[in-house]
Structures are given as structure tokens and as C-alpha cells.
VOGUBA-883972 format. One record per residue (C-alpha): residue in one letter; x, y, z; residue number from 0; chain. Coordinates in Angstrom, 2 decimals, padded with zeros to 5 digits. Last residue first. Example, Ala and Ser with C-alpha at 12.3 -4.5 7.8 and 13.67 -1.06 7.14 Angstrom:
VOGUBA-883972
REC residuo      px      py      pz num cadena
REC       s  013.67 -001.06  007.14   1      A
REC       a  012.30 -004.50  007.80   0      A
This chain:
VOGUBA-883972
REC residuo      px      py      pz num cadena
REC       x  007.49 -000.31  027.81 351      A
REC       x  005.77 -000.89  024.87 350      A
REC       x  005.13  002.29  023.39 349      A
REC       x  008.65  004.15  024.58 348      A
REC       x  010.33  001.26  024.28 347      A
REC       x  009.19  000.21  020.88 346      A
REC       x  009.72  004.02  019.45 345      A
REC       x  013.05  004.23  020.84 344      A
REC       x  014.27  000.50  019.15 343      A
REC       x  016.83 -001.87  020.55 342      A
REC       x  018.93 -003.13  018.18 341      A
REC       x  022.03 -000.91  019.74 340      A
REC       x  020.12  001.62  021.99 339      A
REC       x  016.83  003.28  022.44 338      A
REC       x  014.97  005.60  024.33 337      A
REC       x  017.51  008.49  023.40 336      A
REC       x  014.91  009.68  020.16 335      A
REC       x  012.59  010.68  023.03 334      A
REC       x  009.01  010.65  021.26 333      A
REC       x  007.01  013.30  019.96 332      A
REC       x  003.55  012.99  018.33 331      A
REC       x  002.67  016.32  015.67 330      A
REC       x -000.61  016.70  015.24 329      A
REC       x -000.27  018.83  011.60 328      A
REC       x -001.49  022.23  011.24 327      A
REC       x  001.12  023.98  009.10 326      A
REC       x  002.99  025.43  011.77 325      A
REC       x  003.02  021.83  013.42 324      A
REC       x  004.63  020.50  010.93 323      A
REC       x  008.07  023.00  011.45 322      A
REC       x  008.01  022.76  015.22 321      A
REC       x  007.81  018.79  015.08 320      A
REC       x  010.26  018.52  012.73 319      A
REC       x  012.68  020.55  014.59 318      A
REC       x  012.05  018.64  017.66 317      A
REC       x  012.66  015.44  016.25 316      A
REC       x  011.43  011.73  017.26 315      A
REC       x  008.47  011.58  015.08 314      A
REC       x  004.90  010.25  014.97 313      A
REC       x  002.66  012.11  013.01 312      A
REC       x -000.87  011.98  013.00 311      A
REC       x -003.95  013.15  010.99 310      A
REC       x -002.28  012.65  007.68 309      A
REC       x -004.82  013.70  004.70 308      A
REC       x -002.93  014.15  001.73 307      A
REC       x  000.41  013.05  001.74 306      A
REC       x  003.06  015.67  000.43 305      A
REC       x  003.04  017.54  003.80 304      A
REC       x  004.24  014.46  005.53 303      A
REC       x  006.75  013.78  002.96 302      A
REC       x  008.19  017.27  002.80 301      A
REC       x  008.42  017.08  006.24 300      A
REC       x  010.33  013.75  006.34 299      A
REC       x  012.56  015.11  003.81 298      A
REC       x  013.51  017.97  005.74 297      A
REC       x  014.68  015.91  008.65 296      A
REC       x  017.53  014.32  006.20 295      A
REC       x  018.56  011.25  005.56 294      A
REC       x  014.96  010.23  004.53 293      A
REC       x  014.10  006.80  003.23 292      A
REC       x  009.75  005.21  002.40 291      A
REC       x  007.98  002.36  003.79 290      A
REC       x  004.55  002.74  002.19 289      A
REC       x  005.93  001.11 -001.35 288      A
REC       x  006.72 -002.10  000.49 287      A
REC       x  002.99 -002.51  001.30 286      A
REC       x  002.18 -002.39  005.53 285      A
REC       x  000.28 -004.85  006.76 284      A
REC       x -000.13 -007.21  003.87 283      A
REC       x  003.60 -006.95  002.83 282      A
REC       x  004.88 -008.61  006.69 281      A
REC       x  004.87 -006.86  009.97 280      A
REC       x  005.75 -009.35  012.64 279      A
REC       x  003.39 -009.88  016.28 278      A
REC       x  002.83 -013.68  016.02 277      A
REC       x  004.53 -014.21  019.87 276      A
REC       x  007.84 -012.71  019.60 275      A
REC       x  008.99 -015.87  018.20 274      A
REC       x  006.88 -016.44  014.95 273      A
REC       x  007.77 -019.13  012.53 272      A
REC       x  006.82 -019.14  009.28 271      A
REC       x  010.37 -019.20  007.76 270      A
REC       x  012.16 -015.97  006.30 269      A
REC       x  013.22 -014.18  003.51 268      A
REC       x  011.03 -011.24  004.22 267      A
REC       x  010.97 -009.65  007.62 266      A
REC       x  008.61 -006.43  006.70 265      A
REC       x  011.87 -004.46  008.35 264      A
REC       x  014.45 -006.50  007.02 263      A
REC       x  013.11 -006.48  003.32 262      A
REC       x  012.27 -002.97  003.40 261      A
REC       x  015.50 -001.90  004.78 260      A
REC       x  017.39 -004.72  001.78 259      A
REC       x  015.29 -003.10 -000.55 258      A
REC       x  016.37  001.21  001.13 257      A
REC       x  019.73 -000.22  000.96 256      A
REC       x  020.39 -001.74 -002.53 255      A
REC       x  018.13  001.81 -003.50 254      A
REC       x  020.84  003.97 -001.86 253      A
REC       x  023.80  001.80 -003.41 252      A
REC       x  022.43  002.56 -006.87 251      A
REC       x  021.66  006.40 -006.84 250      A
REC       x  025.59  006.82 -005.45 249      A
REC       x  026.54  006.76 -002.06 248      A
REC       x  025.57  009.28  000.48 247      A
REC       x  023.11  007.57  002.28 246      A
REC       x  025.29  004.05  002.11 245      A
REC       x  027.70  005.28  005.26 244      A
REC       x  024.12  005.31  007.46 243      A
REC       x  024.82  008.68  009.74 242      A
REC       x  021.24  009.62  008.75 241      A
REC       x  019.18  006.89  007.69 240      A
REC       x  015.93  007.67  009.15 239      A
REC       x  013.33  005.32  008.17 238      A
REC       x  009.72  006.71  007.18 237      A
REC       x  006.75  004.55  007.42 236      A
REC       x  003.12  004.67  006.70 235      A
REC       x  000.32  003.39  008.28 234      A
REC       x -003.72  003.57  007.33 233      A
REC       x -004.76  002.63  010.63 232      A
REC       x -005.83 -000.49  012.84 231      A
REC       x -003.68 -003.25  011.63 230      A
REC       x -000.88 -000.61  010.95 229      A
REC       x -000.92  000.32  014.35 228      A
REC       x -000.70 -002.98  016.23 227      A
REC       x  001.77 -004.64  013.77 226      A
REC       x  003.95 -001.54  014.47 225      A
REC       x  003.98 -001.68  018.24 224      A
REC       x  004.79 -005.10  017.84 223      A
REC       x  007.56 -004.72  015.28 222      A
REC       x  009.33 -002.04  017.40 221      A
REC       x  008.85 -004.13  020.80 220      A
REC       x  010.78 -007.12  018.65 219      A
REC       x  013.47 -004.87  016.97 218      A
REC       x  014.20 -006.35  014.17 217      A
REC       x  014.36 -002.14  012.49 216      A
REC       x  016.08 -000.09  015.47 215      A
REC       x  019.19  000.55  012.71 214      A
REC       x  017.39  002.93  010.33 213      A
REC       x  015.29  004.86  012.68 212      A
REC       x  011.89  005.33  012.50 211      A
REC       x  009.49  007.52  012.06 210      A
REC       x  005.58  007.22  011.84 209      A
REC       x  002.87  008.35  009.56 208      A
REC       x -000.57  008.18  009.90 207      A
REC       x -003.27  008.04  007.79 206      A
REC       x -007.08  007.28  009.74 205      A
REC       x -008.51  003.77  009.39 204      A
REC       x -009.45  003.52  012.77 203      A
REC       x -010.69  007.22  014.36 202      A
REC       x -007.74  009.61  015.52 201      A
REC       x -006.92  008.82  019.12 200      A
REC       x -008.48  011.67  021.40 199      A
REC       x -006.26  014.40  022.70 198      A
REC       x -003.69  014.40  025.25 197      A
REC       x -000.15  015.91  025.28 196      A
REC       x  002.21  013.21  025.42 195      A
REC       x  002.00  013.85  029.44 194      A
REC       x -002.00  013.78  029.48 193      A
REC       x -001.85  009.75  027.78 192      A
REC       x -002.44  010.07  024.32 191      A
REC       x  000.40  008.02  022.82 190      A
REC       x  000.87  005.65  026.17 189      A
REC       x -002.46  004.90  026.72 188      A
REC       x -003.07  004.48  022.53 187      A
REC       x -000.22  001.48  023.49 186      A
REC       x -001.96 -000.17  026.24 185      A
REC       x -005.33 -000.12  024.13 184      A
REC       x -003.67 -002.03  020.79 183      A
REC       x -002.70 -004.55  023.84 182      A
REC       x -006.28 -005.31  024.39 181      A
REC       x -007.31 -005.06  020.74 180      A
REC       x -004.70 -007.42  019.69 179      A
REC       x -005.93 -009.79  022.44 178      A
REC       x -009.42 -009.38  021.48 177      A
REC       x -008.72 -009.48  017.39 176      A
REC       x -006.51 -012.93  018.39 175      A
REC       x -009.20 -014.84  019.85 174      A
REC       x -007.17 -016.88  022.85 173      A
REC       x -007.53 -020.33  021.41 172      A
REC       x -010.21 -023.71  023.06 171      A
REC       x -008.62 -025.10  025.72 170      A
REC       x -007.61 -028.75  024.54 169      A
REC       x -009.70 -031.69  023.74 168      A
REC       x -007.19 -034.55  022.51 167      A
REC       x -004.51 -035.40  019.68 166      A
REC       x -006.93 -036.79  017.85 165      A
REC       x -005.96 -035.93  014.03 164      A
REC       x -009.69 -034.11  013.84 163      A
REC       x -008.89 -032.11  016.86 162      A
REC       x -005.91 -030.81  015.37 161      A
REC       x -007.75 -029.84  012.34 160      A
REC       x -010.43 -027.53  014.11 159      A
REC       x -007.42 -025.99  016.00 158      A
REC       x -005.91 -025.21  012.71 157      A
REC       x -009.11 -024.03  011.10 156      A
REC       x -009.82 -022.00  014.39 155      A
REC       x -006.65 -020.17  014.16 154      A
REC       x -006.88 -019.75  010.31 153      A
REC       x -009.96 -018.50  010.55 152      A
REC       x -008.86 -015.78  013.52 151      A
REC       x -005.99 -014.91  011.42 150      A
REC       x -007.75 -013.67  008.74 149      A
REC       x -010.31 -011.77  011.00 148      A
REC       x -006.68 -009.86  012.31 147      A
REC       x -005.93 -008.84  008.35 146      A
REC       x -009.04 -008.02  007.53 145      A
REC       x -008.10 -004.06  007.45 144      A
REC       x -004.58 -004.91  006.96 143      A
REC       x -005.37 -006.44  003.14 142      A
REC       x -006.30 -002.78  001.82 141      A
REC       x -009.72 -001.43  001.00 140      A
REC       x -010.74 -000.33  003.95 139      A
REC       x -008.08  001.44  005.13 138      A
REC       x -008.14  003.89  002.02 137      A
REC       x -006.28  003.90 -001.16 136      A
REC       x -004.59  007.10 -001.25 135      A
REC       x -004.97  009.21 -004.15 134      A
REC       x -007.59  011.85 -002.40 133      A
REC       x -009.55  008.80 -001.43 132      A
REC       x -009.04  006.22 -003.86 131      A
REC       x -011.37  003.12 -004.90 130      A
REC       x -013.47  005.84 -007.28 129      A
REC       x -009.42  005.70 -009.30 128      A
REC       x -010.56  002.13 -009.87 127      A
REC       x -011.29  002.04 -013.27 126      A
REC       x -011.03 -000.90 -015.00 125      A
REC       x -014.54 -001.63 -015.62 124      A
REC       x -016.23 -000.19 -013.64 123      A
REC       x -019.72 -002.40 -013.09 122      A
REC       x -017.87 -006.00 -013.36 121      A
REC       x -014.64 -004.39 -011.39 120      A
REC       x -017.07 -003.26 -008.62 119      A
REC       x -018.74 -006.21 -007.60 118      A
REC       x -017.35 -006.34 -004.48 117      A
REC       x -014.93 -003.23 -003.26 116      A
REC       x -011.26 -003.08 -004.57 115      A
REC       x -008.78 -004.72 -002.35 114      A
REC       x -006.11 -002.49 -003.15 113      A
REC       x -002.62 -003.93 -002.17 112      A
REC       x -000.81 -004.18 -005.86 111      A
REC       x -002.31 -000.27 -006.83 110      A
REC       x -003.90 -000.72 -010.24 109      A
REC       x -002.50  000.99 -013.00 108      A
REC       x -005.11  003.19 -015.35 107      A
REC       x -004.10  002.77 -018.77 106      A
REC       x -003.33  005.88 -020.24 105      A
REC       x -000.66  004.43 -022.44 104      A
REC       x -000.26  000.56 -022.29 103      A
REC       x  001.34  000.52 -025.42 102      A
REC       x  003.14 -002.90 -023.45 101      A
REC       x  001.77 -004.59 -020.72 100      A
REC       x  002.73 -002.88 -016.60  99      A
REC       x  002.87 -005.67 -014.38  98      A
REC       x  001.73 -004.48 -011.38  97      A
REC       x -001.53 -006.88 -010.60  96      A
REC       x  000.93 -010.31 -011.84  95      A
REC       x  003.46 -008.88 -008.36  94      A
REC       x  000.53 -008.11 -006.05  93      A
REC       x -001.10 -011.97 -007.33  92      A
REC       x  002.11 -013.44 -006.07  91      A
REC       x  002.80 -011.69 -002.93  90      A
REC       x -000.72 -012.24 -001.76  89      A
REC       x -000.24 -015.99 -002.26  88      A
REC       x  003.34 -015.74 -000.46  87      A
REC       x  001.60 -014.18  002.14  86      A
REC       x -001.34 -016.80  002.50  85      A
REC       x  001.31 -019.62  002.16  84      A
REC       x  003.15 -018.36  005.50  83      A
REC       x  000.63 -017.78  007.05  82      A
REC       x -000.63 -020.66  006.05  81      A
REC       x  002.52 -022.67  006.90  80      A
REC       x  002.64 -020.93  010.47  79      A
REC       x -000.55 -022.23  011.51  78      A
REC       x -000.14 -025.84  010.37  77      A
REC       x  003.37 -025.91  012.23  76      A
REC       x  001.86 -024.84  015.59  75      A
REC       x -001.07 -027.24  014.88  74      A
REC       x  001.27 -030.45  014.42  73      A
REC       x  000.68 -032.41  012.15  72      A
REC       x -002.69 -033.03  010.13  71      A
REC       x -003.50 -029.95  010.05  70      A
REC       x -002.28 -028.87  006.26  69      A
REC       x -005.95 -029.13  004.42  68      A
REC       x -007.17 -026.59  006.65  67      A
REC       x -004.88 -024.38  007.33  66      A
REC       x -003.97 -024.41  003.24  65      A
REC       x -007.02 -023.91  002.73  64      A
REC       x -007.58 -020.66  004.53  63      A
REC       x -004.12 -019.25  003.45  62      A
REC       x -005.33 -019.61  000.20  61      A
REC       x -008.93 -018.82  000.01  60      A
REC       x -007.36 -015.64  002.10  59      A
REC       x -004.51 -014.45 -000.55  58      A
REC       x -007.72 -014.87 -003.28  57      A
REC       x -009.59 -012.61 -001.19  56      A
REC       x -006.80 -010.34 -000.85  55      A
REC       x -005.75 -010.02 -004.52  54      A
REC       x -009.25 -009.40 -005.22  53      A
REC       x -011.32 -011.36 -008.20  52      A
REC       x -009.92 -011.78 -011.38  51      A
REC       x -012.73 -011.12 -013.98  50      A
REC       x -010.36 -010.12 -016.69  49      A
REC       x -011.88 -006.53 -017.19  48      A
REC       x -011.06 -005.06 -020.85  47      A
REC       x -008.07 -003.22 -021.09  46      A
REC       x -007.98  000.97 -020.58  45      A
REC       x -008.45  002.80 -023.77  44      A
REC       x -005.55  004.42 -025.17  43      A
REC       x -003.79  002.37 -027.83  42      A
REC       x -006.57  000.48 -029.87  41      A
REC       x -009.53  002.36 -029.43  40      A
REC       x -008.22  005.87 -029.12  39      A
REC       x -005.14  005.55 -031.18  38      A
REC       x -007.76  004.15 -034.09  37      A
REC       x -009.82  006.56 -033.30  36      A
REC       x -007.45  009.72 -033.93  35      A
REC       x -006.40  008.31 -036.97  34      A
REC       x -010.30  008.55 -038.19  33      A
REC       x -010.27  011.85 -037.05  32      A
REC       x -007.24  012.79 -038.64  31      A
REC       x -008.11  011.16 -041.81  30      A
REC       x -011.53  012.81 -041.60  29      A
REC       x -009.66  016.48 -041.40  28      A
REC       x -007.69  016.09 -044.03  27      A
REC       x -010.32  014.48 -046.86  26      A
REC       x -012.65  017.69 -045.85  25      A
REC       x -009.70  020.19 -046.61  24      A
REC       x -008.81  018.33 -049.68  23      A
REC       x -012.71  018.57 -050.78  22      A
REC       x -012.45  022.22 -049.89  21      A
REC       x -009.52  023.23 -051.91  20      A
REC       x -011.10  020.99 -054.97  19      A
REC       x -013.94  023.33 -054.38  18      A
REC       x -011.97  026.48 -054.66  17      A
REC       x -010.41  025.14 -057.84  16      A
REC       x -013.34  024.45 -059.47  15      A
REC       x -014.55  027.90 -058.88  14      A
REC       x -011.47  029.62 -059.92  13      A
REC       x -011.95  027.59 -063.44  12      A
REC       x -015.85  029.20 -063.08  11      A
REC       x -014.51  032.44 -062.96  10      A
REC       x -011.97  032.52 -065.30   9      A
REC       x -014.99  031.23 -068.24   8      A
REC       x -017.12  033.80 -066.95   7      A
REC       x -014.21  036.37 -067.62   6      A
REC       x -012.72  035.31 -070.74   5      A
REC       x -016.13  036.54 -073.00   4      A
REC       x -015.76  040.10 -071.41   3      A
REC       x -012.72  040.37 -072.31   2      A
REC       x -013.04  039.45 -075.61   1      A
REC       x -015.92  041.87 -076.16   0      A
């Protein structure tokens, strides 16, 4: 009788303990949840849009004003100081887009040359991975693709100014986007003439990659021939260092050198002025990062076969050439014994 007295009274102290169990199992799981919101909202969620517009239409206000409000001298000088202004601008606003804030995890990062498309930042927020094509920001959406319209308006701002300050009615400019397109022709002639093997020119805005070597970089036929291409396609840039002494130095030597490459080759550091006749890469052409060092002819496979959607490749080895092509790259040979001293093969052989 006893026994049978104990055993309700065991079963319902087992029953308050199974739903104490329960109520700590609930409590558990909504702290984690609300935990997990709190990292959500205040840790991982991109940052709210700032309204800044473009980096390239704010580099072109600049550079357009400045033409314009600068023409009172001379209209060589006027020209060159908003080029020179409208790449400083873009400079600028590239270095304020990559700063990275703190606890910025999963924060999208936007790429310092992508013009993103108008109205796009007030409908996406953020997120401008829809910008990309296969991770690559696309022609279109970088400063080269306006790039030769930008210098039209500043050519006919400065001209516009230097008739204001009477110094007389002279022939009006040569438009630069028919000139560049003239000489752009003359080089496609040479590329895809019947002895480099033929084919059609990929279409504008296609990604191609071209070789260089490490010293053929001021060369003026180089920096032509590169200021034509990368103001029609999607360009990127690999230097050859071998037999450079700083190749094989430690990991801070080789990126003093590949800075000071970059710096040379998109001719940084100096004035405005323009001797070979306007025709010098600079950051909006071709972005810093797109210039990238191989010692080694592996690398620049590995590089080419790395980037999504290359349609040509320029190179000046045979064993590249053998090894891309087995894996259905157009493959663009040039003699690497065109050049010598400062003078550059890949100038000389498309700007003979």
C-alpha cells in the first residue's frame, strides 16, 4: 500500500523535472537565435548606401570643370591640367571606394574602377556582385570605356576657352575617338593580318591579356599600342621579369618592384604633359591591380587559365603558346627579338 502511495507522487516530481528540461531547452535555443540576430544585423549585413555617385562620373565633372574653368592660358596647358586633375580625381575617390571599415565581415567590397550602372546603387543597395560578369567587371562598366568621349569634352572645352580669351579663330581639333579609331585599325592589321594567322578581332569589350617584358615598359610605341587596346577591350597585363636580380629576392623586394613596375608603366609621378602625342596609359585605362608579375612562363599560363573568359592572348613564347592553346585559348605570337634596350618587341611589332 506504501508503494503504491509513493508512486504517483514519483511520477509527477519526474514530471516537473522533464518540463523544467524543456523550458531550459526552449530558453537555449532563443538566446542563440536572438545572438544570432544581433551578429546578423549589426556585424554582417552590408552598410547602408551613401548615395555617392560613380567614381568615374565624379572623375569626369572634374576633369570637365577644371577644362573649363582653367582656359584662360594657354590651351595646351588647360588640356593637360584636366587630365591631369581628372586622374588625380579618379585616384582619389578609387582610394575612399577601397577602404575596408572595421567588423566589416561579409561586406561586399567594391572594385575601385567599377562604374556601376545608373540608378543601381538606390535599387541594390550595396550589392554590386550583378555589376560582374563571371567576377570580372566588364568593359562597360570601367572608366576606359568613356575614356576617349572624356577627352573629346575636354578638347572642345579647352578650345571653347581659348576662343573666349581671344587668341583668334583657329582650325577647329582633330576628334580624338576618329584618330584613335584610325590608328586602333593599323594595329588590328598587324594582329590579324593572314601571316599572324588570321581570324576576326574579338568584339570591343572582350578580355585580353597581353605580355610584356619588364624592361620595354616607357617605351613610347609600347604605350601607344597599349592605350589603343585597353581603350577598346577589357586589358590585362603581365610583365615578365625573368633575369630581373629583384625576382628572386625576398617577399618584400618583389612587391618594391612589381609598385615601382606599375608606377612606371601607368607613368605615375608625373606632370600633364604628353610627348608622344597624348597616347600614355594612366589608372583609368588599365587599374593597377590588372597589371600583374611572372618570372616564370608557367605563371603566365596559370594566369590566363585562372581568368575567366580571355578570348586573346598576346605572348612572346612558344612554349606558352603550345601549352594555352591545348586548352582552347587564341594564342597571338610575337617575336620576343623585336626589341632592344628601352625599346619594346610588342611596340615594334604593332607599330612598326
Amino acid at each position: 500500500q506504501t508503494a503504491h502511495k509513493i508512486t504517483p507522487i514519483a511520477m509527477a516530481m519526474g514530471g516537473i523535472n522533464v518540463e523544467q528540461s524543456n523550458t531550459l531547452l526552449f530558453c537555449t535555443i532563443l538566446g542563440f537565435a536572438a545572438i544570432s540576430w544581433l551578429l546578423w544585423k549589426f556585424l554582417l549585413s552590408p552598410p547602408a548606401p551613401t548615395g555617392a555617385s560613380p567614381s568615374s562620373s565624379t572623375a569626369t565633372a572634374g576633369g570637365t570643370s577644371s577644362a573649363r574653368t582653367g582656359g584662360a592660358g594657354a590651351s595646351s596647358s588647360s588640356t593637360s591640367a584636366a587630365r591631369t586633375s581628372s586622374i588625380r580625381g579618379t585616384a582619389a575617390i578609387s582610394k575612399k571606394d577601397s577602404e575596408v571599415a572595421p567588423f566589416s565581415f561579409g561586406r561586399s567590397r567594391r572594385p575601385p574602377h567599377l562604374v556601376a550602372p545608373e540608378g543601381w546603387e538606390r535599387t541594390k543597395s550595396s550589392d554590386l556582385s550583378g555589376c560582374l560578369v563571371q567576377g570580372v567587371v566588364p568593359f562597360r562598366s570601367t572608366p576606359a570605356a568613356a575614356y576617349e568621349a572624356r577627352l573629346k569634352e575636354e578638347s572642345a572645352a579647352s578650345d571653347d576657352a581659348a576662343s573666349a580669351a581671344g587668341e583668334g579663330e583657329k582650325s577647329p581639333p582633330a576628334d580624338p575617338i576618329v584618330v584613335n579609331r584610325r590608328e586602333r585599325a593599323r594595329v588590328f592589321a598587324r594582329m590579324f593580318s593572314a601571316g599572324s594567322g588570321g581570324g576576326r578581332p574579338p568584339n570591343r569589350g572582350a578580355n585580353i591579356v597581353a605580355s610584356i617584358k619588364h624592361a620595354e615598359l616607357s617605351c613610347a610605341k609600347l604605350q601607344k599600342a597599349l592605350f589603343l587596346l585597353g581603350t577598346y577591350y577589357n586589358l590585362f597585363l603581365l610583365v615578365d621579369g625573368s633575369g630581373a636580380s629583384t625576382a628572386c629576392g625576398d617577399d618584400k623586394e618583389v612587391k618594391e618592384f612589381v609598385n615601382e613596375m606599375r608606377s612606371e608603366l601607368l607613368n605615375q609621378g608625373l606632370d600633364g604633359s604628353d610627348p608622344s602625342g597624348g597616347y600614355k596609359l594612366n589608372a583609368q585605362i588599365v587599374p593597377p591591380h590588372r597589371i600583374a608579375f611572372s618570372s616564370t612562363s608557367k605563371g603566365r599560363v596559370a594566369f590566363v587559365r585562372q581568368l575567366h573568359g580571355t578570348e586573346l592572348v598576346v605572348d612572346f613564347d612558344e612554349d606558352v603558346t603550345k601549352e594555352l592553346e591545348r586548352f582552347g585559348f587564341r594564342v597571338l605570337v610575337y617575336p620576343k627579338d623585336g626589341g632592344g634596350g628601352e625599346s619594346s618587341a610588342l611596340g615594334n611589332y604593332l607599330i612598326p
